[in-house]
C-alpha positions, 0 to 999 in steps of 0.5 A: 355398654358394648365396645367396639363391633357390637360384640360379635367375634368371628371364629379364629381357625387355627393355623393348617400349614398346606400339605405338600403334594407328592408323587410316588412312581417307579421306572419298569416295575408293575406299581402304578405311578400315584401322585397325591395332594391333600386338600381342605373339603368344603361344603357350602360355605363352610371349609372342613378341616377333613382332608380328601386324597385328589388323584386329578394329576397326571402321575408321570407328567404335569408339565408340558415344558419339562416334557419337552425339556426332557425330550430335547436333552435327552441322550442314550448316556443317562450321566449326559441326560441328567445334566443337559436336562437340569441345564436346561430346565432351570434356564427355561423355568428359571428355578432349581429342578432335580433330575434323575436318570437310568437304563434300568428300573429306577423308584421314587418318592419326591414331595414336589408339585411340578414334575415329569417322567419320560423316556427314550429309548432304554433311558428315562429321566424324571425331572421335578421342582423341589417344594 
């Protein structure tokens, strides 16, 4: 006699915490900007623990509002623009935002989903959300 269910166990996948996205940039240098998230492949019905690169982001900017954001706090003082910009933007988005800006050529690697990069004249300013 059979318990409850008829028997059948339905396979038990173990556990894969996500893997977090990153984007990997730099300000005036000749690299090209990447950003990357690792997502499960699946095939059919079936999802496969194999993780395939997406590159559909764009990789200096994925996010309209911190655009503007930037754009309207934006100075020629890269000290002035951080702090203007992390105002606002946690105002606007209502959540911690980190923002780094430099007249010269800047590099960065950020583990984040929501970012972007913009200039003004010799300044640029990369804000994003921390993960």
């Amino acid at each position: 006699m059979q318990g409850c269910g008829g028997g059948y166990a339905a396979p038990i996948m173990p556990y894969q915490p996500p893997v977090p996205a990153f984007n990997d940039c730099c300000c005036q240098c000749g690299s090209p900007c990447r950003y990357r998230t690792m997502r499960a492949r699946t095939h059919g019905a079936k999802i496969f623990s194999a993780l395939s690169l997406e590159f559909e982001e764009d990789p200096t900017c994925n996010s309209e509002k911190l655009r503007s954001i930037i754009e309207e706090n934006i100075t020629k003082d890269p000290t002035i623009s951080k702090r203007a910009i992390q105002k606002a933007a946690e105002e606007r988005l209502g959540s911690k935002v980190n923002v780094i800006c430099a007249k010269s050529d800047f590099s960065y690697v950020a583990y984040t989903e929501t970012y972007c990069q913009a200039s003004s004249g010799e300044v640029t300013c990369y804000a994003f959300k921390p993960q």
